[in-house]
C-alpha positions in Angstrom: 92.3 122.6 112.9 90.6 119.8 111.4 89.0 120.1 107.8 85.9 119.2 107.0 84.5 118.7 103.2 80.9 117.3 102.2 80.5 116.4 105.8 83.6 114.0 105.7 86.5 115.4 108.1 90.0 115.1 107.5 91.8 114.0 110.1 94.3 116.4 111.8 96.6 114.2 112.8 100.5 114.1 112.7 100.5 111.2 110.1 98.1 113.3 107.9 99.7 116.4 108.1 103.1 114.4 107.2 101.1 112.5 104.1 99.7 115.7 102.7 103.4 117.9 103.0 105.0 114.6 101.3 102.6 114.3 98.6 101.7 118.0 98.1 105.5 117.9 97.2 105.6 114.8 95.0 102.5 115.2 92.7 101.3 117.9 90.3 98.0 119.6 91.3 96.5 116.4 89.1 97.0 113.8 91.2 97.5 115.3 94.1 93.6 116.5 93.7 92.8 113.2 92.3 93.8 111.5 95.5 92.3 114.2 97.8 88.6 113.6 96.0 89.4 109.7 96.6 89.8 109.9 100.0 86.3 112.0 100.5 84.4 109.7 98.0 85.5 106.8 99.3 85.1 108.3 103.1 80.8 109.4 101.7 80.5 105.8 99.8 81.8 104.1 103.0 78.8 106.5 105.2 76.3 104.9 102.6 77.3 101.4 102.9 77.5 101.5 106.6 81.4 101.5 106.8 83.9 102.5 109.2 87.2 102.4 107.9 90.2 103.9 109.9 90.2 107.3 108.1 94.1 108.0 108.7 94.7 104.8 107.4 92.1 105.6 104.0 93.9 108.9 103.7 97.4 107.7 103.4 96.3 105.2 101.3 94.1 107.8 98.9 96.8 110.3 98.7 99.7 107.8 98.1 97.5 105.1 95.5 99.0 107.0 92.5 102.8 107.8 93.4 103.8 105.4 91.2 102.8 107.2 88.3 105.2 110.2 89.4 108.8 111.0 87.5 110.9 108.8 90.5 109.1 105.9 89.2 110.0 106.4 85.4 112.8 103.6 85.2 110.8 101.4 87.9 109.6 97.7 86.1 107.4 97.2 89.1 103.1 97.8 88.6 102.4 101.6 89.5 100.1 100.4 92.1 103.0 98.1 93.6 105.8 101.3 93.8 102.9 103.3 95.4 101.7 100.3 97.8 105.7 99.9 98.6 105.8 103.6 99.3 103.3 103.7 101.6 104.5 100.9 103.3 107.1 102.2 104.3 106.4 105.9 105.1 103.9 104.6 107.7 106.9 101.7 109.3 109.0 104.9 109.4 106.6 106.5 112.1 106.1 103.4 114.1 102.8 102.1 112.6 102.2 98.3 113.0 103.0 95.9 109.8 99.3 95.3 109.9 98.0 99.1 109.5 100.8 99.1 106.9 100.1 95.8 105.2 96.1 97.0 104.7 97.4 100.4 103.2 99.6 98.2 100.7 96.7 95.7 99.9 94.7 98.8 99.2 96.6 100.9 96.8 98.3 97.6 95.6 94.2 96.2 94.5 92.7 99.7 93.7 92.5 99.3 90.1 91.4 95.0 90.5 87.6 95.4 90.3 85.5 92.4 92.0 88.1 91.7 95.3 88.6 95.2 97.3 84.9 95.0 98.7 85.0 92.2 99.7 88.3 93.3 102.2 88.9 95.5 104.8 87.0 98.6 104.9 90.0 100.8 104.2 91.0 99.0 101.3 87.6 98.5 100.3 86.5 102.4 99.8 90.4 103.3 98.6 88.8 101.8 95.4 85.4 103.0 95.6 86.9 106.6 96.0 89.1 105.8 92.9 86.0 103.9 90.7 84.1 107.1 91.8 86.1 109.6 90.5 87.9 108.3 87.7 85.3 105.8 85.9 81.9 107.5 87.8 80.8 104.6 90.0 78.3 105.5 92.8 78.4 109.2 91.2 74.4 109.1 91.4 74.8 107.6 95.4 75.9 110.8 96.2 73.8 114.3 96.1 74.6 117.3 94.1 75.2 119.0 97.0 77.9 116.5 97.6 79.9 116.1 94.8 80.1 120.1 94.5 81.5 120.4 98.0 84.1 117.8 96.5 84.8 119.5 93.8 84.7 122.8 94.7 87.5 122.0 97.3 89.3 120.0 94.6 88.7 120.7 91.0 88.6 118.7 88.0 89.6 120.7 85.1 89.6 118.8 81.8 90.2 115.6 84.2 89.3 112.7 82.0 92.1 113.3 79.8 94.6 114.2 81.6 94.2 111.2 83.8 94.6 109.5 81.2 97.2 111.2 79.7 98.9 110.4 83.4 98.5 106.8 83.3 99.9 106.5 79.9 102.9 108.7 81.0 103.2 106.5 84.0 103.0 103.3 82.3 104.7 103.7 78.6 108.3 102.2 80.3 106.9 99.1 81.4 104.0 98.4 79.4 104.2 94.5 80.0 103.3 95.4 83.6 99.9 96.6 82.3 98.7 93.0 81.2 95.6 91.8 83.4 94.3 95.5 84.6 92.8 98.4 83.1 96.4 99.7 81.5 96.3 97.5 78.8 93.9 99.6 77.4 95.0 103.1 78.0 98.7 102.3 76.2 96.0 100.5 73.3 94.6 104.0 72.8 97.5 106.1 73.7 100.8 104.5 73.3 101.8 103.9 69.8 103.2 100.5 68.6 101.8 99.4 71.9 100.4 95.3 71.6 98.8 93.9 74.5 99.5 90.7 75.6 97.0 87.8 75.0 96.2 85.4 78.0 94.7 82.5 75.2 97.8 83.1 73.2 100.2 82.4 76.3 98.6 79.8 77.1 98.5 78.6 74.2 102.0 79.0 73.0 103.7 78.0 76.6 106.3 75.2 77.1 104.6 72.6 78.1 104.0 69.6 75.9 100.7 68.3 75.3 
């Protein structure tokens, strides 16, 4: 039987039920809520902005965006968002779904923490970051009503969220910290990581082999 939260349904779908199992037994209650509020903020931002994204495709990209953040990417040199776009790739080839559906799942979790480019793309790649600028930095929070965000939540709490988020991506990120350069990382390790120093763009351009 299908689920429906804030208005937004779930879909009950084969693939669905065989993202949530896969995830439910990959994440901690974290993440795995995390990605469950994504896909339903994402789902209501797309309803304001007059989107219609394939929701089974939105859903497996929600739930998987933040995989790569997981123990069984601790030794991986790869971005977080690459290992999870990878990883969705490939669970959705494995049950016959076209290389486009799975090529726009990958562009979406690969791009959800790029700001500037996702809207401008397909819908479902589009609203995977919405949902994720929603809930983690509070984006659109006020295009949504109280009655809303508390059918969200309610369904998928958010104890003490804002630090242990963070405390996630630094976890998920403190092997491979030069992956961080260019997105939103950078700064988490600058807060959270010690010994940690990002890398300057001027500086490498400045100090690259060419001759002037």
């Amino acid at each position: 039987m299908a689920e429906t939260i804030a208005g937004v349904t779930v879909p009950d779908t084969p693939l669905v039920r065989d993202v949530t199992e896969y995830i439910r037994d990959t994440e901690d209650d974290l993440l795995y809520h995390h990605s469950r509020r994504v896909f339903l903020l994402g789902a209501l931002q797309g309803r304001a902005q007059g989107l219609s994204p394939d929701l089974e495709l939105l859903y497996t990209g929600s739930m998987f965006h933040d995989i790569g953040l997981t123990a069984g990417y601790r030794t991986s040199q790869l971005r977080f968002e690459v290992d999870g776009a990878h990883a969705a790739r490939d669970f959705l080839l494995r049950r016959g779904y076209s290389e486009a559906d799975a090529r726009t799942v990958w562009l979406g979790i690969a791009l959800h923490t790029t700001p500037g480019v996702p809207e401008f793309l397909d819908p479902e790649i589009a609203l995977l970051n919405a949902g994720v600028a929603t809930d983690v930095l509070g984006v659109g929070y006020h295009d949504m009503t109280d009655e809303q965000r508390d059918a969200v939540t309610a369904a998928h709490p958010r104890p003490d969220f804002k630090k242990r988020i963070l405390r996630a991506f630094t976890d998920g990120n403190a092997h491979r910290p030069r992956t961080t350069f260019g997105n939103m990382n950078a700064d988490v390790l600058q807060h959270y990581m010690d010994g940690f120093e990002r890398d300057d763009f001027v500086q490498i351009i400045l100090d690259n082999p060419w001759p002037e």
